[in-house]
N, CA, C and O atoms as a GROMACS GRO file, in nm:
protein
  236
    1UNK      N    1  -0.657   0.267  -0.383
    1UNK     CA    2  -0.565   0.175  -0.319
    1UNK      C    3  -0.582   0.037  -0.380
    1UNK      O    4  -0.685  -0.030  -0.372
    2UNK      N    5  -0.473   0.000  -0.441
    2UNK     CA    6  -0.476  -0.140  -0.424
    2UNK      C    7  -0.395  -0.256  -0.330
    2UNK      O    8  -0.275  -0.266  -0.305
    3UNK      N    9  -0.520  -0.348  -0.286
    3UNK     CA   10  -0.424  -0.486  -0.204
    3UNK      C   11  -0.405  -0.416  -0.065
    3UNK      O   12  -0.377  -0.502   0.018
    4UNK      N   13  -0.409  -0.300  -0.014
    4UNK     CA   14  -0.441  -0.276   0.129
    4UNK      C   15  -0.545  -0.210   0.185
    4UNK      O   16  -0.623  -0.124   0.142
    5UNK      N   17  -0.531  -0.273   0.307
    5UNK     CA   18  -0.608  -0.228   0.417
    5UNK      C   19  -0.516  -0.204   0.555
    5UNK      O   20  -0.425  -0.273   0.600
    6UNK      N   21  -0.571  -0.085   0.603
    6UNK     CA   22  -0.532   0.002   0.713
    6UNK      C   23  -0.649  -0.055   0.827
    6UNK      O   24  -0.757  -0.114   0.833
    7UNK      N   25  -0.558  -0.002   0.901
    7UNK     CA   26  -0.687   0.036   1.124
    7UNK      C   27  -0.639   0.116   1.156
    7UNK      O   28  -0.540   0.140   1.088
    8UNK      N   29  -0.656   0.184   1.235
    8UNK     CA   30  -0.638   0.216   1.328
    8UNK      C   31  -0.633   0.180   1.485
    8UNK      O   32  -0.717   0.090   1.483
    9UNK      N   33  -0.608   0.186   1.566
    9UNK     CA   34  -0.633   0.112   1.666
    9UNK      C   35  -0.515   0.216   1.795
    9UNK      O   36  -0.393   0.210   1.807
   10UNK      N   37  -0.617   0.302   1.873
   10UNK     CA   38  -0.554   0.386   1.960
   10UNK      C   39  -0.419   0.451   1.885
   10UNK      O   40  -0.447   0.530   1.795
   11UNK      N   41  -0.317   0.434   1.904
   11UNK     CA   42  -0.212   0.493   1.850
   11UNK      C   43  -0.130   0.405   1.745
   11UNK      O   44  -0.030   0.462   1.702
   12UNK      N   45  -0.148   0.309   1.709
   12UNK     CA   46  -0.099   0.205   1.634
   12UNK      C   47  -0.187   0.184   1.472
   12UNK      O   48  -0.302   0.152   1.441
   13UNK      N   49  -0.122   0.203   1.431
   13UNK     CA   50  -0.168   0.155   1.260
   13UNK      C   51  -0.145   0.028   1.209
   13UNK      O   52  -0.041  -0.030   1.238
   14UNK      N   53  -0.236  -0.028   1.128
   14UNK     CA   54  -0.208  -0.163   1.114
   14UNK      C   55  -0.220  -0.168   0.955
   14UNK      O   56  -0.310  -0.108   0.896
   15UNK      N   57  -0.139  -0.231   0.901
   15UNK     CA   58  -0.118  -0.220   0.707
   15UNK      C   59  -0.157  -0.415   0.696
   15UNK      O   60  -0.105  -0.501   0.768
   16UNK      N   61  -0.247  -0.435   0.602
   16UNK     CA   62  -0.244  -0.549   0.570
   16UNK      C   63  -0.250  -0.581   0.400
   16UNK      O   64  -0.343  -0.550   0.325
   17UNK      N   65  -0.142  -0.643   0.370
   17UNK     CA   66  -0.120  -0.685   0.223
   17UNK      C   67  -0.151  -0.829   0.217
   17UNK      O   68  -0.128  -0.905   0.310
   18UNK      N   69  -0.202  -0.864   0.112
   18UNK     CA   70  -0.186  -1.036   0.054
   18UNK      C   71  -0.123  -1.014  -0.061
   18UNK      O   72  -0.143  -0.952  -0.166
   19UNK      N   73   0.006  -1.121   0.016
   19UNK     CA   74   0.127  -1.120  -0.084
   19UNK      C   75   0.115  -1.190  -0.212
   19UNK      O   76   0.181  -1.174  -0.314
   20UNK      N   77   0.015  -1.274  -0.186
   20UNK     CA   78  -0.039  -1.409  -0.313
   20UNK      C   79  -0.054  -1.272  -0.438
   20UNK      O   80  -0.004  -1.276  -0.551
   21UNK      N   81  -0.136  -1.156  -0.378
   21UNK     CA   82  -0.212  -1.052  -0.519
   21UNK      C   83  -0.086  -0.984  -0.630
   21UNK      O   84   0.021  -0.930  -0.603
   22UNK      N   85  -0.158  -1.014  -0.772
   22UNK     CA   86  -0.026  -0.898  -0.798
   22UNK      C   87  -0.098  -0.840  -0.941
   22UNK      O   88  -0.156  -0.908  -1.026
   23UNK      N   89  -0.081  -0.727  -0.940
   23UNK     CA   90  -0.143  -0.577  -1.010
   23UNK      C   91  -0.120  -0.582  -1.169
   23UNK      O   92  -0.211  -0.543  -1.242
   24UNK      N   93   0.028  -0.640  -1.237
   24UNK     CA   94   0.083  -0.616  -1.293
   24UNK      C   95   0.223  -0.561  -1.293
   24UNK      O   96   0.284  -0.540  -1.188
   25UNK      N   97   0.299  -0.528  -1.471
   25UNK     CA   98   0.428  -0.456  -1.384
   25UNK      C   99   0.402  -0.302  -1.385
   25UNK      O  100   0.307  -0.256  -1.448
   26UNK      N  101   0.507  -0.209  -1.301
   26UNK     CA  102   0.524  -0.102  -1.266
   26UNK      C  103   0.578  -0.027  -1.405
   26UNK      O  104   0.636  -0.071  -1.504
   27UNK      N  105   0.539   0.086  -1.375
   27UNK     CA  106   0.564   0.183  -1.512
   27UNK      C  107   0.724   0.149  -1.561
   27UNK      O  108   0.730   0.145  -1.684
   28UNK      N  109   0.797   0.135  -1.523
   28UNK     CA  110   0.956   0.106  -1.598
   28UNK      C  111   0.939  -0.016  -1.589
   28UNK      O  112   1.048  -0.073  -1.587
   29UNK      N  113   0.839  -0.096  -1.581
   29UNK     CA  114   0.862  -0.254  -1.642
   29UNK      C  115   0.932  -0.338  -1.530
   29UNK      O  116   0.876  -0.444  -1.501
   30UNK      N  117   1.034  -0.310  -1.473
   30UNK     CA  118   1.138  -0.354  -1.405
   30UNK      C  119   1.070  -0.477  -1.286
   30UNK      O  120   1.105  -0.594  -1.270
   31UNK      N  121   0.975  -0.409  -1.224
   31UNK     CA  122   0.931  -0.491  -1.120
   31UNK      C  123   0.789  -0.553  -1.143
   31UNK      O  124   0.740  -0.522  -1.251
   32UNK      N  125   0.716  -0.632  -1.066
   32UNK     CA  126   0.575  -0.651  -1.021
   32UNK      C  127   0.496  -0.587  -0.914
   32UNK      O  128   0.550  -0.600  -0.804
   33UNK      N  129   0.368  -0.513  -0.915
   33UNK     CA  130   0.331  -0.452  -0.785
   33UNK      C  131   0.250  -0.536  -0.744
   33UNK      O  132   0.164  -0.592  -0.813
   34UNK      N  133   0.272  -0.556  -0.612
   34UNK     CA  134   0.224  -0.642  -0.555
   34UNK      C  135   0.077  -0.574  -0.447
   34UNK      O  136  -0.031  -0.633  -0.438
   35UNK      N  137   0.108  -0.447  -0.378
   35UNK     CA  138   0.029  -0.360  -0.327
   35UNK      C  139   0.043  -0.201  -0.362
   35UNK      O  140   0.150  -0.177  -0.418
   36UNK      N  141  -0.055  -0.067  -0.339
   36UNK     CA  142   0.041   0.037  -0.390
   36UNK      C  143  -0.110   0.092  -0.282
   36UNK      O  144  -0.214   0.031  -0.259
   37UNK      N  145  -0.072   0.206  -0.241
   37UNK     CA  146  -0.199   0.349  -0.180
   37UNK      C  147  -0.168   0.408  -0.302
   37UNK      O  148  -0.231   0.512  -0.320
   38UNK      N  149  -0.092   0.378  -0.391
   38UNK     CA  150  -0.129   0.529  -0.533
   38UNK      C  151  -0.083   0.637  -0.526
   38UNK      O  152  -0.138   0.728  -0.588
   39UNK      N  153   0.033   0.658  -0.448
   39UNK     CA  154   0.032   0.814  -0.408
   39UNK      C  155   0.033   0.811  -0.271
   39UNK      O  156   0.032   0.706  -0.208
   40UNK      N  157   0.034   0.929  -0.216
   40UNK     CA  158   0.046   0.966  -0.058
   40UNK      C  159  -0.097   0.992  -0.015
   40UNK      O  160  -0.177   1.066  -0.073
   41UNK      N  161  -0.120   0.920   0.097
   41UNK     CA  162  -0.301   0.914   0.116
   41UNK      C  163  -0.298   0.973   0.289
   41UNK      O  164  -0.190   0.976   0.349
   42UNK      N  165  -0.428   1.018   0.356
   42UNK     CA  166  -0.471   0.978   0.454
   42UNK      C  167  -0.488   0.903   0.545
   42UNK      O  168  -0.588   0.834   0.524
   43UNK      N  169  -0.427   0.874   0.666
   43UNK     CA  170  -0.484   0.773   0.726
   43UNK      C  171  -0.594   0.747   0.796
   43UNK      O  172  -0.616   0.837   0.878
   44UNK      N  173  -0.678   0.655   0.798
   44UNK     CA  174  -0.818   0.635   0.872
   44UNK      C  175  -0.798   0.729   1.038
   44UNK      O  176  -0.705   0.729   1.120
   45UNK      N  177  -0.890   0.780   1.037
   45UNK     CA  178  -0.920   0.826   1.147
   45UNK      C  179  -0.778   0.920   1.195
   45UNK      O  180  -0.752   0.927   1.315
   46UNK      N  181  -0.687   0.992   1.088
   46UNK     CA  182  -0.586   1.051   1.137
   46UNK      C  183  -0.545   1.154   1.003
   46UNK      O  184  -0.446   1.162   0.929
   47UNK      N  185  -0.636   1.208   1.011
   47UNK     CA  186  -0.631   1.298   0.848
   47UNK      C  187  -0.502   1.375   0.841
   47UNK      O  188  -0.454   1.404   0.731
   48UNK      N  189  -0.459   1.399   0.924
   48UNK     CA  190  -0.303   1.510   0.920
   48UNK      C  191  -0.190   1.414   0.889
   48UNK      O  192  -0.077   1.436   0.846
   49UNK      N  193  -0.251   1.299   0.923
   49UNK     CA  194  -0.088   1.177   0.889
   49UNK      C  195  -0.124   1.122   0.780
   49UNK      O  196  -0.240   1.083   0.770
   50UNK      N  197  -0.019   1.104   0.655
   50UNK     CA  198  -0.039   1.099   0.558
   50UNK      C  199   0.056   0.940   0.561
   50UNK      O  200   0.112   0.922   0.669
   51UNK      N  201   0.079   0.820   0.449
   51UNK     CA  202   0.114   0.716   0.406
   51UNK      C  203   0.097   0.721   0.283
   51UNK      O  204  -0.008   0.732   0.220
   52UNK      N  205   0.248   0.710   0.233
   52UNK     CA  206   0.277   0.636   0.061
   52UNK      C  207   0.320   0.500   0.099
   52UNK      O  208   0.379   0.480   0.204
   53UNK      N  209   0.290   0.400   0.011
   53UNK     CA  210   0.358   0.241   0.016
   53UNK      C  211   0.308   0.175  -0.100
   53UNK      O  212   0.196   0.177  -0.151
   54UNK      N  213   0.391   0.130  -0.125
   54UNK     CA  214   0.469   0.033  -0.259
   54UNK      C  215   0.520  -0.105  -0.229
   54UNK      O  216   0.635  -0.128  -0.192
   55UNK      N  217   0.422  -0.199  -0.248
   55UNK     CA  218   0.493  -0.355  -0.203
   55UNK      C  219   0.506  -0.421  -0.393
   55UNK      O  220   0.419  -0.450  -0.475
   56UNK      N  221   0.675  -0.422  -0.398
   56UNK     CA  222   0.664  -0.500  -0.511
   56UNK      C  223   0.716  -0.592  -0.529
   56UNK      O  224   0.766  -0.621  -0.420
   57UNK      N  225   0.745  -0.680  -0.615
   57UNK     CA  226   0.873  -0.778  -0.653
   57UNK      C  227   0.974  -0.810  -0.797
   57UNK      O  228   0.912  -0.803  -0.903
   58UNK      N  229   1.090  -0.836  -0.804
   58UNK     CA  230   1.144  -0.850  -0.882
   58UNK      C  231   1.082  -0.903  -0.975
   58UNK      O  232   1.017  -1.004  -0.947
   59UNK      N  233   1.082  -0.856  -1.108
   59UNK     CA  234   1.020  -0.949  -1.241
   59UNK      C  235   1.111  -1.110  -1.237
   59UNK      O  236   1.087  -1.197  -1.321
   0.00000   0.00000   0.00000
């Protein structure tokens, strides 16, 4: 994962990005990634629920 962090918290999930970070650009060049999980991941403490996310920005 880069640039996030997850909780859990009873039934509520919590995603935290810092928008200031940025990775480089994305494989077609086109954009900047700003955060990515890499793929479809696990969530803390909820192994059957899965999360993909992609925070990017226009070049």
């Amino acid at each position: 994962m880069k640039n996030v962090e997850m909780k859990v918290e009873g039934n509520i999930l919590t995603i935290k990005v810092d928008l200031t970070k940025e990775f480089g650009p994305s494989s077609s060049g086109k954009t900047i990634i700003i955060a990515s999980t890499e793929g479809n991941i696990a969530i803390p403490e909820k192994e059957e629920v899965k999360i993909g996310l992609n925070v990017y920005k226009k070049k």
